[in-house]
VEXLUMTI-21333 format. One line per 3 residues: number of its first residue (from 1); their letters; for each residue z, y, x of C-alpha. Coordinates in steps of 0.02 Angstrom, whole numbers, m for minus. Layout:
N
NUM> A> Z/Y/X ~ ...
END
This chain:
311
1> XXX> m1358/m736/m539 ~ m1435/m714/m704 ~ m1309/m613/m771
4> XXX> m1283/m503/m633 ~ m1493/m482/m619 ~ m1464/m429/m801
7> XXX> m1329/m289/m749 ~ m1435/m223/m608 ~ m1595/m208/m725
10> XXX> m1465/m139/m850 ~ m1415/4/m705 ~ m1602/45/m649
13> XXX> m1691/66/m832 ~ m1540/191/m869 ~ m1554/294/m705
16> XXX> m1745/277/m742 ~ m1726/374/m914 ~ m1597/509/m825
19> XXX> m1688/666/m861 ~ m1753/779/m695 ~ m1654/930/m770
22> XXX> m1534/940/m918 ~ m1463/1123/m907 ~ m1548/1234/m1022
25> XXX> m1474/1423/m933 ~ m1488/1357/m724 ~ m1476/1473/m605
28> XXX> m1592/1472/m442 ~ m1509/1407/m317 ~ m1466/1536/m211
31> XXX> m1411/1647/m366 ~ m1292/1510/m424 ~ m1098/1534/m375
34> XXX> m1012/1430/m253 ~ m911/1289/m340 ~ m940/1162/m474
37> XXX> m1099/1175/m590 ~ m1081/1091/m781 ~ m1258/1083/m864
40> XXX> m1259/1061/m1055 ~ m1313/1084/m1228 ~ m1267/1196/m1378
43> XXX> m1246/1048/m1516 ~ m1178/1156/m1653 ~ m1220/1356/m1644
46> XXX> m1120/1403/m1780 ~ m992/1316/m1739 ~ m1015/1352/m1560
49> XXX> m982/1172/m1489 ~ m1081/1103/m1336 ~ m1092/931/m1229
52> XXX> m1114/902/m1047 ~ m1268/815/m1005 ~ m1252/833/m785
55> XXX> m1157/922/m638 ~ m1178/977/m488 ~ m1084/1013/m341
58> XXX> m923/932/m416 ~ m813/800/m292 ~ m641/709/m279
61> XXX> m512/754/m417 ~ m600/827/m552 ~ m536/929/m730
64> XXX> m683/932/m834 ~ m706/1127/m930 ~ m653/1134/m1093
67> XXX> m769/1285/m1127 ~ m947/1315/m1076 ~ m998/1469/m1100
70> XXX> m905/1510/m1247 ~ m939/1352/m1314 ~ m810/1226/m1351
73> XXX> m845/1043/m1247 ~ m847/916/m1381 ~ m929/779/m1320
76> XXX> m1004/709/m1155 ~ m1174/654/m1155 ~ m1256/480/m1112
79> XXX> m1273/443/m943 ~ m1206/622/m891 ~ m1102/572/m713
82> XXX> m1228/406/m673 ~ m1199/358/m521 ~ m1097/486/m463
85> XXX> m1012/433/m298 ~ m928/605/m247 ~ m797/599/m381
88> XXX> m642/500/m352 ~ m542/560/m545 ~ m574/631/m681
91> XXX> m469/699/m819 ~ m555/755/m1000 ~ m511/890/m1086
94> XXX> m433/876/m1269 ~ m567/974/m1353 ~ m688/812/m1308
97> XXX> m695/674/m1459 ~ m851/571/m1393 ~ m904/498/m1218
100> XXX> m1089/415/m1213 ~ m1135/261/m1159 ~ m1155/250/m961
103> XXX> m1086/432/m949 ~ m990/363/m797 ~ m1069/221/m750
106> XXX> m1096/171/m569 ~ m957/295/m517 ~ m925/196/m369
109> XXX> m770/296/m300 ~ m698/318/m468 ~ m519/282/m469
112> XXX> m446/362/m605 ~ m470/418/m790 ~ m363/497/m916
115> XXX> m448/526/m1084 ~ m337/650/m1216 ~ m284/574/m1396
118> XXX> m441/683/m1456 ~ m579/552/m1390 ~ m620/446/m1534
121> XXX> m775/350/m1486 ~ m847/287/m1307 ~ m1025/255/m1275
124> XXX> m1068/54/m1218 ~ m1069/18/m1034 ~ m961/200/m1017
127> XXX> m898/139/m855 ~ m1002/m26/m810 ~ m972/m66/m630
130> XXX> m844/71/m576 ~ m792/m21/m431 ~ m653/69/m370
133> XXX> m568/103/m550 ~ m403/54/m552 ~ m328/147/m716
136> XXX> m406/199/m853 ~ m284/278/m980 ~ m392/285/m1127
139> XXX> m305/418/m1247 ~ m243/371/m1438 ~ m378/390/m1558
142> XXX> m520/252/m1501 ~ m567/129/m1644 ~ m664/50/m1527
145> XXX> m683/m43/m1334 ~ m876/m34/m1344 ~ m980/m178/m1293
148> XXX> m978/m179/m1068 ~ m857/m14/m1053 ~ m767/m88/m908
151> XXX> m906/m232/m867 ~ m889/m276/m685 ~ m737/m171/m617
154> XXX> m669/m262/m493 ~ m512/m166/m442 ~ m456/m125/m609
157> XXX> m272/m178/m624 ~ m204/m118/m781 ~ m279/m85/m957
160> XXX> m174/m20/m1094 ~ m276/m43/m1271 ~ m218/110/m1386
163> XXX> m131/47/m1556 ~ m294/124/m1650 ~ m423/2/m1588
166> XXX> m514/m125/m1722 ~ m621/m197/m1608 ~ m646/m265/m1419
169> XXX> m847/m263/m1388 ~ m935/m416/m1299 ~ m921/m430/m1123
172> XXX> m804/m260/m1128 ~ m676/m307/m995 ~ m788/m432/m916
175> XXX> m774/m482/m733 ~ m616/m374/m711 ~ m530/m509/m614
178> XXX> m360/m410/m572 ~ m335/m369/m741 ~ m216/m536/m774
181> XXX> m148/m510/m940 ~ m186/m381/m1095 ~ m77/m317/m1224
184> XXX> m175/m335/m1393 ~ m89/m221/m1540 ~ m100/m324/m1718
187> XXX> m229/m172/m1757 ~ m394/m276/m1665 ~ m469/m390/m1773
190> XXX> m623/m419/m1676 ~ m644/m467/m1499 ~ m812/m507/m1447
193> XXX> m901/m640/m1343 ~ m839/m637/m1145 ~ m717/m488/m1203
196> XXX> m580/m515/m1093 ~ m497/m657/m974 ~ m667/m699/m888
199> XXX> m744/m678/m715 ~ m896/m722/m645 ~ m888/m846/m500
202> XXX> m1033/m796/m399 ~ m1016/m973/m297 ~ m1038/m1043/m462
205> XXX> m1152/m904/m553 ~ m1040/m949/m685 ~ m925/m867/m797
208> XXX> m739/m947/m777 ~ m560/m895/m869 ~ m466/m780/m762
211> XXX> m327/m876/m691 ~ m176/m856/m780 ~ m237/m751/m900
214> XXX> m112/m706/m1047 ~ m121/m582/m1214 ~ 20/m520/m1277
217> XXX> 9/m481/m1440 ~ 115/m495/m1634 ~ 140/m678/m1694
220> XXX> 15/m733/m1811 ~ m91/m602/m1777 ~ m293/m594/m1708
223> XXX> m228/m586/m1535 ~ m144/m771/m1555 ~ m286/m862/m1648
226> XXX> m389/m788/m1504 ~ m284/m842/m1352 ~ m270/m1001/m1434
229> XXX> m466/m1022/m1451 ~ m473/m992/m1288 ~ m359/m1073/m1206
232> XXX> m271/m902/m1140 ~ m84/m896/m1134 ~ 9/m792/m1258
235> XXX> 161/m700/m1259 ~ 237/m667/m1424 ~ 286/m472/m1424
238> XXX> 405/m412/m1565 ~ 349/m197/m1591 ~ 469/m46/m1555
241> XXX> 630/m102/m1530 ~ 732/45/m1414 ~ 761/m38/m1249
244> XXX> 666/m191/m1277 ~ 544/m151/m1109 ~ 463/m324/m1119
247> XXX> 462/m358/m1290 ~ 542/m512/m1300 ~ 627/m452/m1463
250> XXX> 800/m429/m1353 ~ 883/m282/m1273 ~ 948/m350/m1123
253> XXX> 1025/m319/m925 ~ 838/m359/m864 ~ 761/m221/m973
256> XXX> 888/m114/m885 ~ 825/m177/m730 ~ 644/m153/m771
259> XXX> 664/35/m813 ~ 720/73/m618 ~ 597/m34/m550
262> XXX> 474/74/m645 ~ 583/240/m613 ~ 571/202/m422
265> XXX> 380/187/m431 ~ 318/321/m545 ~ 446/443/m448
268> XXX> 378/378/m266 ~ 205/431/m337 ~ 152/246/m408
271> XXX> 66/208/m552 ~ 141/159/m712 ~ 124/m21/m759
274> XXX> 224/m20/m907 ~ 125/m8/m1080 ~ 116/134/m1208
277> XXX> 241/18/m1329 ~ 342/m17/m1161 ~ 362/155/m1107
280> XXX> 402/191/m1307 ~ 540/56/m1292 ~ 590/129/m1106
283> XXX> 642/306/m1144 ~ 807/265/m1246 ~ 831/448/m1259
286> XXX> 681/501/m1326 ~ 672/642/m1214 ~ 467/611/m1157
289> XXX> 520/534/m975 ~ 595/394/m891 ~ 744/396/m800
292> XXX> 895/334/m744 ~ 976/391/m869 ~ 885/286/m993
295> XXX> 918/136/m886 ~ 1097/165/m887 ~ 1093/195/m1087
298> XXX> 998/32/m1089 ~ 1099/m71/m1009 ~ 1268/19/m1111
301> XXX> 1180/m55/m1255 ~ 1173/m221/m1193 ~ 1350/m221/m1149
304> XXX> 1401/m160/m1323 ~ 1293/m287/m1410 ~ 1372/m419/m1308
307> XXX> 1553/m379/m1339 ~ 1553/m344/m1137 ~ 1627/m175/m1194
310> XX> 1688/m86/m1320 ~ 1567/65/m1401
END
């Protein structure tokens, strides 16, 4: 239990550090308007840029402001939604390009996050022991998966690593046990100790592989020498290839296939389980959505390319 000591000492110095007040314009109480309160900091006058260090009053779904007082939101501050349990999503606005370390850690109830392509660093431990996360889109700037960001988030299902990442910090993905596979683009050349495609057993108080654990990832690249140090299955993927849903480096009736399957779900209210460089390879027309239509242009292409018709 070691590790998992570790985690909660981890939790309680950082709550212990959360500051009593963080707002620097409050209102008394019974002054303050009904609805969600955002405390924060100016960070740049002249340039009139702020951060959110707290809230108050804010539940469920959640659209963080882009403006604070006439102050653009550019970055969320450490440990600024600790432990809150009252918020079930949260979606960043684009004018944010930095996230602290435990800003929403110990979010119990947090399901969902979308982060916009302007968020170009995380904070470690951003959202250690999320338990009820399940998606986490994480934008298309990051350099970075900080050390712990998804540390001990048991429901999470699906992880799509933007093409911009470097490096995967120690222990980020650790003890994610539904996660069961992780595309890795030829951009990471680090992964770090416990990264991904481990658990721990608590029967054991052990860490163990993640059974059946693959990367997919380009031949010869980090991803490969990494799934073969550790024993991790590897699926070769061969880039952006129109109609090509699961890479295999072929445009065939099955990719057709896949596109419905993922039509059906995303249009009965489903989440997407297809990657960024899946959904690229989905939308045959380019037209930003999938359809049927692109299904149907997939699978024309197939027939073409396998003299089943004539162009």
């Amino acid at each position: 239990m070691k590790r998992f000591v570790s985690l909660f000492t981890a939790l309680t110095t950082a709550a212990g550090m959360m500051p009593l007040t963080s707002s620097a314009e409050d209102s008394p109480a019974e002054t303050s308007p009904p609805g969600p309160i955002y405390h924060y900091e100016v960070t740049d006058s002249a340039a009139k840029t702020a951060r959110i260090t707290g809230s108050e009053n804010i539940s469920g779904n959640v659209t963080l402001p882009a403006e604070i007082a006439g102050c653009k939101v550019t970055a969320i501050a450490d440990k600024a939604f600790f432990g809150n349990c009252d918020i079930t999503g949260v979606t960043v606005p684009d004018t944010v390009e930095e996230i602290g370390s435990f800003a929403f850690s110990g979010c119990l109830n947090l399901t969902d996050v979308k982060l916009p392509a302007g968020v170009k660093k995380l904070g470690n431990s951003c959202f250690l022991s999320c338990n009820s996360l399940v998606e986490a889109d994480l934008g298309y700037s990051l350099t970075a998966i900080p050390e712990r960001c998804f540390y001990a988030c048991p429901s999470l299902l699906w992880a799509d690593i933007p093409d911009t990442v470097e490096m995967i910090g120690k222990e980020a993905y650790y003890s994610c046990p539904k996660v069961s596979g992780l595309r890795i683009p030829p951009s990471v050349k680090t992964i770090g100790a416990d990264a991904v495609g481990v658990r721990y057993n608590i029967r054991t108080s052990a860490t163990e592989s993640i059974p059946g654990f693959k990367l997919t990832g380009r031949a010869g690249s980090y991803a490969q020498l990494y799934s073969a140090d550790k024993g991790f299955g590897f699926t070769e993927e061969h880039g952006e290839i129109p109609g090509d849903v699961d890479l295999d480096g072929r445009v065939l009736a099955f990719d057709a296939s896949a596109v419905l399957r993922e039509y059906a779900v995303i249009s009965g209210g489903g989440r997407s389980t297809l990657s960024r460089l899946q959904r690229k390879n989905a939308e045959y027309d380019h037209d930003g959505r999938l359809s049927a239509s692109d299904a149907s242009d997939i699978l024309r292409a197939y027939a073409v390319a396998s003299g089943k018709i004539d162009y």
